[in-house]
C-alpha positions as CSV (number, residue, x, y, z in Angstrom):
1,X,-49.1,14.8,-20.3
2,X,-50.6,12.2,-17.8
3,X,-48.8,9.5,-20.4
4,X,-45.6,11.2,-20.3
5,X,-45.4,11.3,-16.6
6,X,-45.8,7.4,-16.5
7,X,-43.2,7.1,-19.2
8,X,-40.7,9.2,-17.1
9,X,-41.8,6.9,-13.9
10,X,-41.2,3.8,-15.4
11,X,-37.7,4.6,-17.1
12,X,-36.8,5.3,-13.5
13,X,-37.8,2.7,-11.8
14,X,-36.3,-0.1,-14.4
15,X,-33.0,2.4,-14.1
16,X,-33.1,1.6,-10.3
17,X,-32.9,-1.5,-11.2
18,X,-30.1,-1.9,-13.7
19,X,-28.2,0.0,-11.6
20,X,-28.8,-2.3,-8.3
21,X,-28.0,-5.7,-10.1
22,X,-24.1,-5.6,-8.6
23,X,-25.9,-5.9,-5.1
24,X,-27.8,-9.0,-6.4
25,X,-25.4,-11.9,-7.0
26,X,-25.7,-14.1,-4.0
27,X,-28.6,-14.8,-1.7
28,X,-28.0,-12.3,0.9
29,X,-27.4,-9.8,-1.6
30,X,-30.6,-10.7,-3.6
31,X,-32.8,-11.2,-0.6
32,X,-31.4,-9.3,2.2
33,X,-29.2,-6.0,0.3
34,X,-26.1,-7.5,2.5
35,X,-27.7,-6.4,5.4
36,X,-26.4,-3.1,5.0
37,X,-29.4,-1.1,4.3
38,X,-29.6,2.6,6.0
39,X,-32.7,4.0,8.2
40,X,-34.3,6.1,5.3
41,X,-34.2,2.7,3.0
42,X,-35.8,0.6,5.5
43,X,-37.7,2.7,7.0
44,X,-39.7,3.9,3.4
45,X,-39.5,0.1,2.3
46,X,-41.2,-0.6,5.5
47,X,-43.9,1.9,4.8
48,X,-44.6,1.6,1.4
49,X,-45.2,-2.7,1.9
50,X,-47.4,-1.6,4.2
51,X,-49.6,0.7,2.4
52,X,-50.8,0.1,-1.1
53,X,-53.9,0.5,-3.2
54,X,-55.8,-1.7,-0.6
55,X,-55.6,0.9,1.7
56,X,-55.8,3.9,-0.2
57,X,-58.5,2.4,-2.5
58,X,-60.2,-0.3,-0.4
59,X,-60.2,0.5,3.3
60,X,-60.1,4.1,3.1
61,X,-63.3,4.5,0.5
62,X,-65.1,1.7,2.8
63,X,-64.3,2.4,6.1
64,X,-64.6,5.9,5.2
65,X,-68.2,5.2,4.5
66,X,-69.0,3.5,7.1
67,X,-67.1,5.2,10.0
68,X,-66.9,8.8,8.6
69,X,-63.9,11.2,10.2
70,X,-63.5,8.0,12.5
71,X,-61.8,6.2,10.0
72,X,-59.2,8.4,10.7
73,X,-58.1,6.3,13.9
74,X,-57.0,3.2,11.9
75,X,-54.1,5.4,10.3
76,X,-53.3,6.5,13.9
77,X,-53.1,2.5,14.8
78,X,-51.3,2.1,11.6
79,X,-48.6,4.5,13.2
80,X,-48.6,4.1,16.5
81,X,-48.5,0.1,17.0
82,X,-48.2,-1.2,12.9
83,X,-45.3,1.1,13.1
84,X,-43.4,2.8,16.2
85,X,-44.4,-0.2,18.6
86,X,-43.3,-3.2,15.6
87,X,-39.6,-1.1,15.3
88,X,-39.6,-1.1,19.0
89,X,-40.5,-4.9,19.8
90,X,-39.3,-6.5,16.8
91,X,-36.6,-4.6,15.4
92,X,-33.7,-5.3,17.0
93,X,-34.2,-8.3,18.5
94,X,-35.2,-9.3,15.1
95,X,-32.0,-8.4,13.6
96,X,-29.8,-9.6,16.1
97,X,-31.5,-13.3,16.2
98,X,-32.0,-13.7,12.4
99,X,-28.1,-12.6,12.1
100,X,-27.1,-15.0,14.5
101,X,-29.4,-17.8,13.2
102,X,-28.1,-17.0,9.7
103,X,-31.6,-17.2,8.8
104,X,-33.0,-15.0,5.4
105,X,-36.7,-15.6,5.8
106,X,-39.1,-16.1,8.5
107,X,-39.4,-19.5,7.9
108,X,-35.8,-20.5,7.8
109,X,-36.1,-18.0,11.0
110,X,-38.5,-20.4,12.4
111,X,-36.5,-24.0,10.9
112,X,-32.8,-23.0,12.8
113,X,-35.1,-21.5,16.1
114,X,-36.7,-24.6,16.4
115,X,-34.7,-27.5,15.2
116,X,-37.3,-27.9,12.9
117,X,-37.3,-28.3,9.0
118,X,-40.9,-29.4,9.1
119,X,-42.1,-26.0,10.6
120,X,-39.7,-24.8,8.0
121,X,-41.6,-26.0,5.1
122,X,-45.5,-25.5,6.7
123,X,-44.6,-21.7,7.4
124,X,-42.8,-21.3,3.7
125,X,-46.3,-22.9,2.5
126,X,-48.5,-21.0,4.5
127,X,-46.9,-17.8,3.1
128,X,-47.1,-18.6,-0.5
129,X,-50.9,-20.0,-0.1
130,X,-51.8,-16.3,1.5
131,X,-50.0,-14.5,-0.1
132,X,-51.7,-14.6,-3.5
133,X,-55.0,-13.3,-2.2
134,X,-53.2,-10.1,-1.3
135,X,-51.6,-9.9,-4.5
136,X,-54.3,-10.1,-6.7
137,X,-56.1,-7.1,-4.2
138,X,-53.5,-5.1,-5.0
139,X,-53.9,-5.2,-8.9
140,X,-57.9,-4.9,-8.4
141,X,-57.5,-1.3,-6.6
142,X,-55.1,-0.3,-9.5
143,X,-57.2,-0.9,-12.0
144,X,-60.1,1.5,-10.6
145,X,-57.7,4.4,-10.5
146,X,-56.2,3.5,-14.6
147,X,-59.5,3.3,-15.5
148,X,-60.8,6.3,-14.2
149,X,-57.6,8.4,-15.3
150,X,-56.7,6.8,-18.6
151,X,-60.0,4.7,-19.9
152,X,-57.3,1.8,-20.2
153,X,-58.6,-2.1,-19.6
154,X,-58.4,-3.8,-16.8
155,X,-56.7,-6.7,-18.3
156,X,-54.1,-4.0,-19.9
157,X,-53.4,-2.7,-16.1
158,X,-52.6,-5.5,-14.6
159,X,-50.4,-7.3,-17.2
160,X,-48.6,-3.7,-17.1
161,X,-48.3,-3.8,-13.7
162,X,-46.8,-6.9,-13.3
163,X,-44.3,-6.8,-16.5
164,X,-43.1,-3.6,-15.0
165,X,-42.6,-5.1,-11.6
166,X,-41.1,-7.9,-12.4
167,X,-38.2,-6.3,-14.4
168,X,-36.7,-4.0,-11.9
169,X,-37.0,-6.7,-8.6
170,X,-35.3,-9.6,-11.0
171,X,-32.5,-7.0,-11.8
172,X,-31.8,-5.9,-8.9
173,X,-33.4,-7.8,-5.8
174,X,-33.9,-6.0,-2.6
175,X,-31.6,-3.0,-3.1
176,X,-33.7,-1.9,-5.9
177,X,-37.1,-2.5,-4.7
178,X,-35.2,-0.5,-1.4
179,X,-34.4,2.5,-3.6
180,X,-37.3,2.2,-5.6
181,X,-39.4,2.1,-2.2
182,X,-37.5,5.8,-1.1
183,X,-38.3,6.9,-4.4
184,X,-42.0,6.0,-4.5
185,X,-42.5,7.0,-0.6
186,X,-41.6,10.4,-1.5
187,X,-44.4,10.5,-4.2
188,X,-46.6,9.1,-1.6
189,X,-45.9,12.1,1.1
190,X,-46.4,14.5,-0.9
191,X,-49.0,13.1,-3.2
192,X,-51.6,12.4,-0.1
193,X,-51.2,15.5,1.2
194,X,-51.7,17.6,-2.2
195,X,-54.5,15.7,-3.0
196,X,-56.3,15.8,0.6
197,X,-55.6,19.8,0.1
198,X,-57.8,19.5,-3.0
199,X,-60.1,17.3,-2.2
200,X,-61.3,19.4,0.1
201,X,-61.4,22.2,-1.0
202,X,-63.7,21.6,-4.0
203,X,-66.1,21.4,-0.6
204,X,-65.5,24.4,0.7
205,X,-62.3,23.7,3.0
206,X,-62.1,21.9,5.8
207,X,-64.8,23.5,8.3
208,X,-67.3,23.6,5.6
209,X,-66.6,19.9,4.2
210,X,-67.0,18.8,8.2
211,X,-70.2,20.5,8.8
212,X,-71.5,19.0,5.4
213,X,-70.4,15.5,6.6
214,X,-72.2,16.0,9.7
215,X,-75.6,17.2,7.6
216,X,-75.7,13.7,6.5
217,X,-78.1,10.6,8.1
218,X,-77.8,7.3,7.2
219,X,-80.9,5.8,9.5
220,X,-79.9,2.0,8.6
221,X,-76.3,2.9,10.5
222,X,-77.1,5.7,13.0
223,X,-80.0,7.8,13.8
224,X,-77.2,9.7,15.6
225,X,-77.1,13.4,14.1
226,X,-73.7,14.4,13.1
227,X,-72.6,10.9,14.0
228,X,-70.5,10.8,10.7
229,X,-68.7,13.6,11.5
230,X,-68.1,12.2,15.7
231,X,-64.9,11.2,17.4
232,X,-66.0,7.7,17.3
233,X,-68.6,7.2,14.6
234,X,-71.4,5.2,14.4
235,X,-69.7,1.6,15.5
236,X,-66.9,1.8,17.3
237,X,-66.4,-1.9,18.2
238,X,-66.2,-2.8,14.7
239,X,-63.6,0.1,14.0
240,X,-62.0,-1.2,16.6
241,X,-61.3,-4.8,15.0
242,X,-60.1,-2.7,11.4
243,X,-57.1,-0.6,13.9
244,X,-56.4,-4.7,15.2
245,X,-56.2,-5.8,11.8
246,X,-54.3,-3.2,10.1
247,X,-52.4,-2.1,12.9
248,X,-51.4,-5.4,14.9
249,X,-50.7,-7.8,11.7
250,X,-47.6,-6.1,10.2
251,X,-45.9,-7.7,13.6
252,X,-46.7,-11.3,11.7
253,X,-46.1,-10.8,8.0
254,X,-43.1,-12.3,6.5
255,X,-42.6,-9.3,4.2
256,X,-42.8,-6.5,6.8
257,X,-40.6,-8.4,9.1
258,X,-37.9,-9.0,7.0
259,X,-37.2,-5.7,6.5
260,X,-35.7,-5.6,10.0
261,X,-33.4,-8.8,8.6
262,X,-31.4,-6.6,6.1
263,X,-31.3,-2.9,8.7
264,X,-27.1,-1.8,8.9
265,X,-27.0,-1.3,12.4
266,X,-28.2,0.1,16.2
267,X,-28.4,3.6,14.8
268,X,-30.3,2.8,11.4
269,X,-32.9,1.1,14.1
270,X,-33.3,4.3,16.1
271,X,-33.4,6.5,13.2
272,X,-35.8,4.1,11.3
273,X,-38.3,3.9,14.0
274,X,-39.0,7.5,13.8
275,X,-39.0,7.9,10.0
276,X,-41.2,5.0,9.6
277,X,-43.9,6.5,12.2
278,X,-44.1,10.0,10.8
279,X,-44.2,7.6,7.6
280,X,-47.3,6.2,8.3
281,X,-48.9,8.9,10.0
282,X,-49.1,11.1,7.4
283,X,-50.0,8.3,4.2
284,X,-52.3,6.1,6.6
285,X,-53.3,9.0,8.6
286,X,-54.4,11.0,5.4
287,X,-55.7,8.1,3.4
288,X,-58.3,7.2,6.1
289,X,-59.0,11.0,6.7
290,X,-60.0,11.6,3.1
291,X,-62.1,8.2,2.8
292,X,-63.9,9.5,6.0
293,X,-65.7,12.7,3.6
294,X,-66.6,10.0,1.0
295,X,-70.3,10.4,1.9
296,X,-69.8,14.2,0.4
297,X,-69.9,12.8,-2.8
298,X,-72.8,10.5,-2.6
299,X,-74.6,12.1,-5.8
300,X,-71.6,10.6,-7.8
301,X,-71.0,7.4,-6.0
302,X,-73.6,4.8,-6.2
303,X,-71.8,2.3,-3.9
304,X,-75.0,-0.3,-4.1
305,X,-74.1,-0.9,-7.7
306,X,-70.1,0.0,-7.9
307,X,-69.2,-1.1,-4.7
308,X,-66.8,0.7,-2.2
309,X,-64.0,-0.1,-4.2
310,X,-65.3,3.0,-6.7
311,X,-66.1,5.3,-3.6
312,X,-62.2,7.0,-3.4
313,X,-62.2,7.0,-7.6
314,X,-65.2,8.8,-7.8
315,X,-63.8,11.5,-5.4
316,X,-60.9,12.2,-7.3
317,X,-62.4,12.3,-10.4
318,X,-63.3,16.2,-10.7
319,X,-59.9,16.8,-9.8
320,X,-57.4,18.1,-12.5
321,X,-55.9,16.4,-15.1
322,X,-52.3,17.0,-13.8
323,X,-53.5,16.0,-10.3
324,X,-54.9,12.8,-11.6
325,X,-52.2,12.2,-13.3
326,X,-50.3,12.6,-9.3
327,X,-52.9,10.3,-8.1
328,X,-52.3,7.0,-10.0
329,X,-48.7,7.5,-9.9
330,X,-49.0,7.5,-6.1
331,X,-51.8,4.1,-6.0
332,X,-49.0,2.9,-9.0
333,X,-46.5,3.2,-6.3
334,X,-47.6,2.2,-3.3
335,X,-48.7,-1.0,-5.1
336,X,-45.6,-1.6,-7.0
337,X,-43.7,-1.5,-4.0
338,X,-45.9,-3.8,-1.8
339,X,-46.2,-6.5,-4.6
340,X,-42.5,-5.6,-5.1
341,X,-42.2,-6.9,-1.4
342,X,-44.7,-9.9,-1.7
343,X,-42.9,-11.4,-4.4
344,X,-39.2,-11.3,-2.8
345,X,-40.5,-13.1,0.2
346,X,-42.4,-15.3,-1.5
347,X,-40.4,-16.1,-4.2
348,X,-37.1,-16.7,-1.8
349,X,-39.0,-18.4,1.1
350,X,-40.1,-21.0,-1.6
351,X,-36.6,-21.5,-2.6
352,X,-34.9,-21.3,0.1
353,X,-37.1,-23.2,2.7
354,X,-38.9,-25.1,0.1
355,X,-36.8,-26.3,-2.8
356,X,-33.7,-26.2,-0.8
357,X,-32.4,-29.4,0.9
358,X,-35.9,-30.8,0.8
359,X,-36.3,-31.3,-3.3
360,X,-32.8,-30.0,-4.9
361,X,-30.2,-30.9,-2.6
362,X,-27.1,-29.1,-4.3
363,X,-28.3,-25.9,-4.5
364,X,-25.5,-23.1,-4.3
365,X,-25.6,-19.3,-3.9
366,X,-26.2,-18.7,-7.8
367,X,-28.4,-21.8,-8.6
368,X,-30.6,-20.3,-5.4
369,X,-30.8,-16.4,-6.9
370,X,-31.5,-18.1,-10.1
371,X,-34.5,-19.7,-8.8
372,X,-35.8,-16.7,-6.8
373,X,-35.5,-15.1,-10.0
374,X,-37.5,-17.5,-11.7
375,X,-40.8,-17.7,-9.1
376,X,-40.6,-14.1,-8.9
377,X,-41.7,-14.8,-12.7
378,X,-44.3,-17.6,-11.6
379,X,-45.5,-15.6,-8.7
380,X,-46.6,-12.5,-10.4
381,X,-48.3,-14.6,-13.1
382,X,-50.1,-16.9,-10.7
383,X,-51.4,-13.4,-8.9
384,X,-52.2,-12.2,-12.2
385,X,-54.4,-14.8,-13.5
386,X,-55.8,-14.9,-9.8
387,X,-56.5,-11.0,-10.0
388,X,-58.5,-11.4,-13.5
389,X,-60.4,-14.3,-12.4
390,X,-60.7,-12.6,-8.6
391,X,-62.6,-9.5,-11.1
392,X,-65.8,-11.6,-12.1
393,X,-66.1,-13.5,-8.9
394,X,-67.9,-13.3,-6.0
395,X,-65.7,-11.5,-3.8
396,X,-65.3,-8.3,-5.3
397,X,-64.3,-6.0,-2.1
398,X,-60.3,-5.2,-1.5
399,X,-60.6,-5.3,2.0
400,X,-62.0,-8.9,1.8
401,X,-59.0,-10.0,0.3
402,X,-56.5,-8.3,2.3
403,X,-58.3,-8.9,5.1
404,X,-58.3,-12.6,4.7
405,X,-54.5,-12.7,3.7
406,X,-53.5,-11.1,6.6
407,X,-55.5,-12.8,8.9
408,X,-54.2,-16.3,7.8
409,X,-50.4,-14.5,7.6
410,X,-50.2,-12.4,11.0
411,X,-52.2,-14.8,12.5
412,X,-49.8,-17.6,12.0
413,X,-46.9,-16.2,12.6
414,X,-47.5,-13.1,15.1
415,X,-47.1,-14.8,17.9
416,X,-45.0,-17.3,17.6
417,X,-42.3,-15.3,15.8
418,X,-42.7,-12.3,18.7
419,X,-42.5,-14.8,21.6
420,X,-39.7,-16.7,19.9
421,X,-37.9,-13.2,20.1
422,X,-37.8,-13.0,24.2
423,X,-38.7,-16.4,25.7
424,X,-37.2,-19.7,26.0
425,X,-40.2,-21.3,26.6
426,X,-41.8,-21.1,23.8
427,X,-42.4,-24.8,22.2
428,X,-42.7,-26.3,18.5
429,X,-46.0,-27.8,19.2
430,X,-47.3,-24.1,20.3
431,X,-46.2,-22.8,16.9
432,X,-48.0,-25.7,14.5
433,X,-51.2,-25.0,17.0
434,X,-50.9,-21.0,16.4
435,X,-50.1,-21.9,12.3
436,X,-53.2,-24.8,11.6
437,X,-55.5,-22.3,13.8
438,X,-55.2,-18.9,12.1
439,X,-55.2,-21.3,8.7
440,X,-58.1,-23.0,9.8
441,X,-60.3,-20.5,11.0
442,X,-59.6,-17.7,7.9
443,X,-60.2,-20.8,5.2
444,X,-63.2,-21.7,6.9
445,X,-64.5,-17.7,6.6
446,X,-64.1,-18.0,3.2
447,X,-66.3,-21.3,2.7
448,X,-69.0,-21.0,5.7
449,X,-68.9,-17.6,6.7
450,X,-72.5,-17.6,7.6
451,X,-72.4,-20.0,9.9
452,X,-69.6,-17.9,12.1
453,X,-71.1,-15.6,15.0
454,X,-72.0,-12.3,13.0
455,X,-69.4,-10.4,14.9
456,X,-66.4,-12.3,13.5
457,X,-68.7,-13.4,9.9
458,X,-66.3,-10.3,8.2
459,X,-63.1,-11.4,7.2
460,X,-61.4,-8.0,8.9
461,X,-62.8,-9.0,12.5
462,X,-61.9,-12.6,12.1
463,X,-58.7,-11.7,11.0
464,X,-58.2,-9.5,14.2
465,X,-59.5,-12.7,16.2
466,X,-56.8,-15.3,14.7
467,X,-54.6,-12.8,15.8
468,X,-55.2,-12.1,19.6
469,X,-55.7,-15.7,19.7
470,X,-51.9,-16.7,19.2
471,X,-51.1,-14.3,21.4
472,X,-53.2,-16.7,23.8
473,X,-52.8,-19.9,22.1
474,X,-48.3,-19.7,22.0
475,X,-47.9,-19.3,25.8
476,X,-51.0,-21.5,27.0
477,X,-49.9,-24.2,24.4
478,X,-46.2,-23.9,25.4
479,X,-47.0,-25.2,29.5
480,X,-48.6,-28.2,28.2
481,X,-46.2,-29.5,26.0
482,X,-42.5,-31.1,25.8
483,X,-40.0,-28.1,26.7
484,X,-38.0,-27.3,23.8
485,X,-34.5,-28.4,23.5
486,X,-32.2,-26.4,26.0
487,X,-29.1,-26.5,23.9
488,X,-30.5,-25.5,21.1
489,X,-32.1,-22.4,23.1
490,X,-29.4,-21.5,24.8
491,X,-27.7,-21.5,21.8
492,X,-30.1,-18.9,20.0
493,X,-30.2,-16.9,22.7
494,X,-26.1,-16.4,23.1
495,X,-26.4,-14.1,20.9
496,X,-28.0,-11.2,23.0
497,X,-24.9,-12.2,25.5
498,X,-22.1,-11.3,23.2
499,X,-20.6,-8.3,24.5
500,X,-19.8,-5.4,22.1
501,X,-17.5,-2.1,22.3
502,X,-20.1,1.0,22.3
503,X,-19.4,5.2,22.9
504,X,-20.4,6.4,25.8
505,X,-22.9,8.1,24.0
506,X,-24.6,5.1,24.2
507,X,-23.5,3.4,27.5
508,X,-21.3,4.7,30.4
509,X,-18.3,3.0,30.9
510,X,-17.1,2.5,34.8
């Protein structure tokens, strides 16, 4: 049954894209869906980028652990400011700028903004450095859930995974990973919260399963009592740097931001902004609330040994076959859809910022899809052999990964990109500062990460640092160095100028 299920899912999803490959024949169509896609499209592709088996298998079973019911308040962040307060800052201005600036990917975003084909090309190789690391998490959460459910390899899940992937984004480019992304969002609502439903009540419902968690002492964390069950939980300071992380840094990656490139139009915004908040507050929200009664099943879960990838796994595993069977359809989608995402941007930035001009000069519309096409292939192999060797290395932890990725990523590009949005003054030298920083400091956690202060050794709170430090480094760096070139600002901020015909449900007239 659990087989047939998967058959049925896959037949869909490579339908979807099929279907979708009349909306892929130029760049904008491939990359971008002709900019013409509604609120519920966007607003589910936006969502289900953003949450994947990382967080549903990595940060909710370790955070869960370690913060108990106050793990919860990273999928409120993820809500509140990963997802209401990014439509609100970004969105539109977003949209309206890139437009304007003719500009497909952040990079070329950052090339025509600045003048600059070098920050063109560092940005379009800063993203397909990064992004790899995240990719290769993604497969490594999967493969906990297929081999709990099915017994299969983890070599099996992963080449699976990617085969699958790859088929229905070369067919049909944005619009079907779109479609696919509504399609798989669905399974993700309803999927958390049937499975939070019987999660807990294998403990007694929800009362019971609280009082339990607050039963349990874990001396080397908290000789608080109760403390696991507490509206803060036992370190609030480091919780706090997780909401940064997973909250602030879809404002700086390439593949969440682009989804405001392709939006139709003022309404779609409005509309999308809504969706995408309930969105994430009810699959973030109820990831990190079921990872926070992980410690319930500590006489199954030996996270010493298994680590606290196995911790969410092990939870589900007493549930029933048909709801297993739910459950790695919905990690199967959330992942497909965010390594969907991953390898559009990265695949077209490198064409299109990369190759293009600087390597192939004459590159036309088709000759460019054809190339996307082809390091979508390269992509997803590269982040497949990375995943298998990732497996027997050292760094065995999701979060690690994502949390380094993101870092280096949001970090980068956060500021720059959301300052670039609203000021003039914002310079080309503060942007390479902001880039060689946040790339700096997250290689250097990987290589001498004991020899950082402890509080920012973990790659999650040094990722939240490289962050908060653009938002510094951008403006400070900006009054110290050559003002940027007022024509070319002036003319990338005309387009906010243009005047437009409205109802007066939107503006009064005289």
């Amino acid at each position: 049954m659990k087989l047939l299920v998967l058959l049925v899912y896959f037949a869909v999803l490579i339908g979807i894209g099929l279907y979708c490959r009349k909306h892929a024949t130029d760049v904008n169509g491939f990359v971008l869906g002709g900019r013409s896609v509604g609120p519920w499209l966007t607003a589910f592709a936006y969502g289900t980028s953003y949450f994947s088996a990382v967080v549903f298998v990595g940060y909710a079973g370790q955070f869960g652990w370690k913060y108990g019911i106050a793990a919860t308040w990273a999928g409120i962040g993820n809500a509140i400011i990963g997802s209401l307060l990014a439509w609100v800052v970004l969105g539109r201005r977003t949209r309206i700028m890139s437009q304007h600036l003719d500009s497909a990917t952040m990079p070329q975003f950052f090339g025509q903004r600045f003048g600059s084909p070098a920050l063109k090309i560092g940005a379009s190789v800063i993203i397909f450095i990064f992004l790899i690391p995240y990719t290769a998490s993604l497969y490594n959460g999967l493969s906990r859930l297929f081999g709990m459910a099915f017994n299969i390899d983890y070599s099996v899940c992963i080449v699976l995974m990617a085969a699958l992937t790859a088929v229905y984004v070369i067919a049909g480019g944005y619009m079907a990973t779109a479609i696919n992304d509504f399609i798989q969002g669905i399974i993700m609502l309803f999927g958390i919260v049937t499975i939070i439903a019987a999660v807990i009540s294998s403990k007694g419902g929800f009362m019971t399963a609280l009082d339990g968690l607050a039963q349990i002492t874990d001396e080397s964390v908290s000789t608080t009592p109760g403390i696991f069950a507490s509206f803060f939980g036992p370190d609030p300071l480091n919780l706090l740097f997780v909401v940064i992380l997973t909250s602030l840094g879809t404002w700086g990656l390439p593949q969440m931001v682009q989804k405001f490139y392709a939006i139709k139009n003022e309404e779609s915004i409005k509309k999308g902004t809504i969706i995408s908040t309930i969105f994430a507050l009810v699959v973030a929200g109820g990831c990190y609330f079921l990872g926070g009664f992980g410690r319930l099943f500590s006489d199954i879960v030996n996270v010493a040994a298994d680590g606290y990838d196995s911790i969410i796994p092990a939870m589900l595993s007493g549930l029933s076959p048909m709801l297993i069977a739910l459950v790695v359809i919905l990690v199967l989608s959330a992942s497909m859809s965010t390594l969907s995402s991953l390898v559009i941007a990265s695949s077209s930035t490198l064409t299109i910022d990369f190759l293009k001009d600087n390597f192939i000069k004459d590159m036309d519309d088709k000759k460019q899809v054809l190339y996307i096409r082809a390091l979508i292939v390269v992509f997803i192999a590269i982040s497949a052999i990375l995943a298998l060797i990732q497996y027997k290395s050292a760094v065995t932890f999701i979060a690690q990964l994502m949390g380094i990725s993101w870092g280096a990523l949001a970090g980068a590009f956060l500021a720059p990109f959301m300052y670039s949005l609203y000021s003039k003054r914002v310079t080309k030298a503060s942007c390479w500062v902001c880039f060689l920083f946040s790339c700096i400091l997250m290689t250097a956690n990987i290589f001498v990460r004991s020899s950082f202060p402890a509080i920012i050794q973990s790659p999650i709170n040094c990722g939240a640092v490289a962050m908060l430090a653009g938002l510094v480094i951008v403006p400070v760096v900006s009054l110290f160095t050559p003002k940027p070139d007022k024509t070319l600002v002036d003319n990338a901020f005309a387009c906010y100028d243009k005047e437009t015909t409205v109802s007066q449900r939107t503006a009064l007239g005289k």
